[in-house]
Backbone as a chain_set.jsonl record, in Angstrom:
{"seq": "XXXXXXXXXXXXXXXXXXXXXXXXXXXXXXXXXXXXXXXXXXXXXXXXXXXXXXXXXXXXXXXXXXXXXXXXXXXXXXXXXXXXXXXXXXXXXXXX", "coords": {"N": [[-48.864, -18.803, -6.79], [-45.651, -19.912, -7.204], [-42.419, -18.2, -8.111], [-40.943, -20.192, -9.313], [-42.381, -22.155, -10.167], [-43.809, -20.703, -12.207], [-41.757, -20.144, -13.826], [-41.427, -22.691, -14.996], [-43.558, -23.087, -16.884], [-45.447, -22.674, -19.878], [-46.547, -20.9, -23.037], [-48.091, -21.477, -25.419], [-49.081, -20.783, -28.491], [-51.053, -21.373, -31.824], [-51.562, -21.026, -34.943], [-53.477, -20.926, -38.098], [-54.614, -22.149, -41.099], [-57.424, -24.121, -40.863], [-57.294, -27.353, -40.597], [-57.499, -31.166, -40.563], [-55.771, -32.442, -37.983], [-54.176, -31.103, -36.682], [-54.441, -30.161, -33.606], [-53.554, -32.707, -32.997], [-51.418, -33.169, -33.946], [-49.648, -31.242, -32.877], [-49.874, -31.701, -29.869], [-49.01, -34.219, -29.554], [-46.119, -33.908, -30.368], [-45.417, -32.733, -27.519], [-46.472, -34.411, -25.899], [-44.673, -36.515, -26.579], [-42.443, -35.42, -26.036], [-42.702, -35.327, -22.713], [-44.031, -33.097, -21.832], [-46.572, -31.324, -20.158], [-49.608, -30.451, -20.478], [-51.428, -28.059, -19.237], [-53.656, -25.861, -19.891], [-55.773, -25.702, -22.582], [-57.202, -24.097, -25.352], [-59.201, -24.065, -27.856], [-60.498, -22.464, -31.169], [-62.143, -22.181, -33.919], [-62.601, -19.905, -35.96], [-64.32, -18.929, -39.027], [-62.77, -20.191, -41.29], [-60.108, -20.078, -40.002], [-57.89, -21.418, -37.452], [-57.031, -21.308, -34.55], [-55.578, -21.452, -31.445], [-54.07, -21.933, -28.094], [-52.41, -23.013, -25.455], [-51.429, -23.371, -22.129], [-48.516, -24.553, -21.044], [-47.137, -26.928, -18.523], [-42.997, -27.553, -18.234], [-41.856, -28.888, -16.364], [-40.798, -31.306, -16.378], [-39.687, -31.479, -18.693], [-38.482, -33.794, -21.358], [-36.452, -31.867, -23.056], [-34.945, -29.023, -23.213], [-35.895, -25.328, -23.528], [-35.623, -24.457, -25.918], [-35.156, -26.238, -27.643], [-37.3, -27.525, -27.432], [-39.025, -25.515, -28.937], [-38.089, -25.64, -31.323], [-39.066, -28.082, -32.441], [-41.857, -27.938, -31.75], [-42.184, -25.856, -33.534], [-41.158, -26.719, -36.242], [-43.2, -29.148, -36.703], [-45.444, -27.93, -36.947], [-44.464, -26.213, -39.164], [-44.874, -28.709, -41.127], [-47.441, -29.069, -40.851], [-48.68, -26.755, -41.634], [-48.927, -24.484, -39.943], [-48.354, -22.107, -37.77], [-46.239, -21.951, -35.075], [-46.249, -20.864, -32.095], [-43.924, -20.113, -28.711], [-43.791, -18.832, -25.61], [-41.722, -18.153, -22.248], [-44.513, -18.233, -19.828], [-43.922, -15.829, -17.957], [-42.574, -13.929, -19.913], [-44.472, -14.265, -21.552], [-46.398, -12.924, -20.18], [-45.684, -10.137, -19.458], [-45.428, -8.918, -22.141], [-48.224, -9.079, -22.56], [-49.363, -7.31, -20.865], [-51.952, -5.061, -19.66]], "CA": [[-47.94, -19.616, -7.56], [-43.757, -19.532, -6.982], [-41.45, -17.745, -9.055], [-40.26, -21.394, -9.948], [-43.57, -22.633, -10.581], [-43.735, -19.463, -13.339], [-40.485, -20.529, -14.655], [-41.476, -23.856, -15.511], [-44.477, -23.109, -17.357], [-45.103, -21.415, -21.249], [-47.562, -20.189, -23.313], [-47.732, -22.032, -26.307], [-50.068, -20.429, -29.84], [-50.796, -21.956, -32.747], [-52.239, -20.316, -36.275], [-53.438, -21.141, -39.22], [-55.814, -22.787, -41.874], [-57.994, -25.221, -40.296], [-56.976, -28.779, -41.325], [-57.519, -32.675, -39.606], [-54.527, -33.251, -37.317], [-53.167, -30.178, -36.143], [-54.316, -30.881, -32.381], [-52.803, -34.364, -32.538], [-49.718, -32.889, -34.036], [-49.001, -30.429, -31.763], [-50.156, -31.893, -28.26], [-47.959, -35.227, -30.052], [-44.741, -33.41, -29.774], [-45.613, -31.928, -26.572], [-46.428, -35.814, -25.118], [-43.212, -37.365, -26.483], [-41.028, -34.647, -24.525], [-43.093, -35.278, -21.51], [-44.219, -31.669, -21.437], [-47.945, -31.318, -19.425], [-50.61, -29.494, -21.385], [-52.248, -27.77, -17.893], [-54.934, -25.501, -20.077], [-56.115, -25.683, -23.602], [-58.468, -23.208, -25.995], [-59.08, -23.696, -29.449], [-61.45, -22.03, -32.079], [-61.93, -21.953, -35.483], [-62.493, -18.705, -36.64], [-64.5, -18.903, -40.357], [-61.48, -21.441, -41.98], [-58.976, -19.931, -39.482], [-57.685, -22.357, -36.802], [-56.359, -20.719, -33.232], [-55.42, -22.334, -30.379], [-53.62, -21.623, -27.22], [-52.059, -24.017, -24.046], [-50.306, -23.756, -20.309], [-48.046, -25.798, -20.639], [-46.051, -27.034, -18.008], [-42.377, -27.944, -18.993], [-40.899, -28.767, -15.438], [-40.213, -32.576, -16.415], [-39.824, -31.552, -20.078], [-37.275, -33.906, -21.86], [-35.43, -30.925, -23.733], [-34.346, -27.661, -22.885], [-37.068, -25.12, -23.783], [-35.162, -24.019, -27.099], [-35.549, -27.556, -27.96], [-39.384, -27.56, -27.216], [-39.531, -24.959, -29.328], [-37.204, -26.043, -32.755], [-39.686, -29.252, -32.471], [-43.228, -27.372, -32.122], [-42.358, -24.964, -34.999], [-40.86, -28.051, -37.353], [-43.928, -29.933, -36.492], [-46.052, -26.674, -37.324], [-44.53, -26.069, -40.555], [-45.403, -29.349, -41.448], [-49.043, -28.617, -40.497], [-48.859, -25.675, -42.267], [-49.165, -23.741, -39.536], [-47.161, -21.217, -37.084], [-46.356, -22.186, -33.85], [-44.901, -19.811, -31.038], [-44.242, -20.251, -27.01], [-42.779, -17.799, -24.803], [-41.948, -18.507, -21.159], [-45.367, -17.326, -19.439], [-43.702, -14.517, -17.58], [-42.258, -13.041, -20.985], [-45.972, -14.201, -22.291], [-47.436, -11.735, -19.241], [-45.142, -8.844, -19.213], [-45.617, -8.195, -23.039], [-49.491, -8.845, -23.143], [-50.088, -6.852, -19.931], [-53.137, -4.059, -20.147]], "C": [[-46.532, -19.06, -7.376], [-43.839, -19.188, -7.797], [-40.72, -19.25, -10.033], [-41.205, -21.992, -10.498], [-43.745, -21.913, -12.086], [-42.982, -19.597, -14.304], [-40.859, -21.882, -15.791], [-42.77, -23.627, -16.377], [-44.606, -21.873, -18.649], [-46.366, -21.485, -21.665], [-47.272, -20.788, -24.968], [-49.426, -21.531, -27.701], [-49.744, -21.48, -31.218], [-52.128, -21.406, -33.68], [-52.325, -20.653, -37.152], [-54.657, -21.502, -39.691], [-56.136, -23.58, -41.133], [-57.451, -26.47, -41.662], [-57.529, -30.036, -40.274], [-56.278, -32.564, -39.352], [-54.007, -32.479, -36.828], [-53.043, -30.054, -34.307], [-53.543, -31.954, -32.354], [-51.445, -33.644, -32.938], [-48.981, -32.465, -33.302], [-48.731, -30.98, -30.539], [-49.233, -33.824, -28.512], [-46.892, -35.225, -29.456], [-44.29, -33.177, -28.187], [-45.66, -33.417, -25.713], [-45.65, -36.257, -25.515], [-42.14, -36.966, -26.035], [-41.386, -34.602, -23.351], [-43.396, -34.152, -21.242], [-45.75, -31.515, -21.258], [-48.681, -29.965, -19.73], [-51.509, -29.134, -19.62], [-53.866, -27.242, -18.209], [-54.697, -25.624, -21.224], [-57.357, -25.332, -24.164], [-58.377, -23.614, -27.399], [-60.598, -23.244, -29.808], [-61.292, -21.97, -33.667], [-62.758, -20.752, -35.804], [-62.77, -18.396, -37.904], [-63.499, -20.145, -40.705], [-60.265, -20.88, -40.791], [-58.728, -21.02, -38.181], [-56.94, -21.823, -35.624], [-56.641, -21.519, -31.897], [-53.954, -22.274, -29.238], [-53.652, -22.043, -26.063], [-51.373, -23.26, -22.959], [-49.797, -24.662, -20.819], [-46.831, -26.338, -19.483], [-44.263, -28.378, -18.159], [-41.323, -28.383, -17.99], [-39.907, -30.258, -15.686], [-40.065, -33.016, -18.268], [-38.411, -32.586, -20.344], [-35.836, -33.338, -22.362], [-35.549, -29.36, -22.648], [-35.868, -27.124, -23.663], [-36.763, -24.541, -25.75], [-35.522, -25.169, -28.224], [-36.764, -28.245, -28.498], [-39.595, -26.886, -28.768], [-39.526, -24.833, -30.905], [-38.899, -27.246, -32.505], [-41.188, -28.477, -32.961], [-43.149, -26.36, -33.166], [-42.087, -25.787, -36.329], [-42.571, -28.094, -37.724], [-45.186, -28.67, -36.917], [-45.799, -26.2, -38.708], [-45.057, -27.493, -41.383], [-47.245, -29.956, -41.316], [-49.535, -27.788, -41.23], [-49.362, -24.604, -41.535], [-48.352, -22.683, -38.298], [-47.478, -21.734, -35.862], [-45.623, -20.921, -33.026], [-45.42, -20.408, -29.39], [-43.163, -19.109, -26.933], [-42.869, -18.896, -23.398], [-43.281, -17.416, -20.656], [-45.259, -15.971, -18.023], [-43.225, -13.327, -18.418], [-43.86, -12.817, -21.493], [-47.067, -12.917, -21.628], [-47.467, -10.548, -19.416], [-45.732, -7.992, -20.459], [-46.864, -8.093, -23.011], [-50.53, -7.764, -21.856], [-50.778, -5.559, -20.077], [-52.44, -2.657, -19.309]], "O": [[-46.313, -17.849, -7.4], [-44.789, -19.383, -8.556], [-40.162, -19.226, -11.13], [-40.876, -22.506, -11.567], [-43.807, -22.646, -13.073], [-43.261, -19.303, -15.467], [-40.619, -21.973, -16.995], [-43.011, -24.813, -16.604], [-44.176, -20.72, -18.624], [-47.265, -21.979, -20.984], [-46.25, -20.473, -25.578], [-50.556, -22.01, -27.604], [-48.727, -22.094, -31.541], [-53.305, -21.358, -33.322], [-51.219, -20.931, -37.616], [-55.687, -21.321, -39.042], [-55.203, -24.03, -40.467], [-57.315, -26.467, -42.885], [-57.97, -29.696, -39.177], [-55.498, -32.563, -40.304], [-53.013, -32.926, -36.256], [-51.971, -29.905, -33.722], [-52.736, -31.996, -31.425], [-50.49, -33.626, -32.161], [-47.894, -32.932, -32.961], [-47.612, -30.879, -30.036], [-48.955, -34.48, -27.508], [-46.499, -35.924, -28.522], [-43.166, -33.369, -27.722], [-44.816, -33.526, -24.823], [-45.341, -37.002, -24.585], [-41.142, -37.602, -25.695], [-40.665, -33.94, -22.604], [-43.012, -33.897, -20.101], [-46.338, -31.58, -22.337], [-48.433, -28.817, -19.361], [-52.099, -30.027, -19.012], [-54.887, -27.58, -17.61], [-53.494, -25.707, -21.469], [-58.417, -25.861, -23.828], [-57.329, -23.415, -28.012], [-61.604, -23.476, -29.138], [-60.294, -21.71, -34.339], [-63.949, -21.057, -35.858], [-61.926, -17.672, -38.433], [-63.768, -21.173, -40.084], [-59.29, -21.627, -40.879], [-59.811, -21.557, -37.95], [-55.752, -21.998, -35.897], [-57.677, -22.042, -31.487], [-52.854, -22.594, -29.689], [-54.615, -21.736, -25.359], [-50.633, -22.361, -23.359], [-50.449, -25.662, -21.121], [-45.65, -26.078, -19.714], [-44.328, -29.607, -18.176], [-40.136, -28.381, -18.317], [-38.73, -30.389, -15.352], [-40.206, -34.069, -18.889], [-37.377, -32.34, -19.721], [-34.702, -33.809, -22.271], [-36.171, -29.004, -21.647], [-36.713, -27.856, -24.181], [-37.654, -24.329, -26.573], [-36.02, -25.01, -29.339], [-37.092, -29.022, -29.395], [-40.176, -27.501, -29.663], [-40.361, -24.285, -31.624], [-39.905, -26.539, -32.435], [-41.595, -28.405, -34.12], [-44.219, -26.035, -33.681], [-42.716, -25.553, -37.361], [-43.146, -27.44, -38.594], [-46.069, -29.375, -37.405], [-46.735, -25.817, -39.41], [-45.723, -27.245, -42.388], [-47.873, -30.961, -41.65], [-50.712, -27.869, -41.582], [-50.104, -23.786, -42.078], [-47.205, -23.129, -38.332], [-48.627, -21.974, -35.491], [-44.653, -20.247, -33.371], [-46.484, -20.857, -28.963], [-42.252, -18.672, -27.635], [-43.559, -19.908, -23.274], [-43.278, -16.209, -20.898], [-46.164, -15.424, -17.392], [-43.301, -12.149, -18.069], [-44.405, -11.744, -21.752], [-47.992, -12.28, -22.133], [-48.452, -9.82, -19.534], [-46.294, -6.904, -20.332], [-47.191, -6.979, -23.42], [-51.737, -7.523, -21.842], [-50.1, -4.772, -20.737], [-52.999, -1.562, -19.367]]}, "num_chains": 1, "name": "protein.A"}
């Protein structure tokens, strides 16, 4: 994979109480900025709710700051935390 390929692509978490809608909410936002879900994990965890995408953001509508005001809004109104990094910040810090 390019260095540009790398660029364009983030690492997108999401935490919290399990509820109905928090997939649709999220992967919502994420399809009305044109931003391409590549992989997707979720689990529920007892009542906990975790879930973690690829996403690629090369033909994203917004800037990634943008992306990211939107999926945390859209997360507090879920009641739940959102975070993305770019997935070369996402690598460096989680590397073994």
């Amino acid at each position: 994979m390019s260095e540009k390929e790398k660029q364009n692509r983030i690492i997108v978490t999401v935490l919290g109480k399990d509820k109905v809608g928090i997939i649709a909410g999220i992967t919502g936002v994420l399809a009305d900025l044109n931003a391409n879900i590549l992989d997707i994990r979720q689990t529920i965890m007892q009542e906990f709710f975790t879930m973690i995408m690829i996403v690629d953001i090369s033909k994203c509508r917004v800037d990634f700051d943008t992306l990211l005001a939107k999926l945390q809004a859209k997360g507090e109104e879920l009641g739940v935390k959102v975070n993305a990094q770019h997935e070369d910040v996402f690598s460096f810090m989680h590397r073994i």
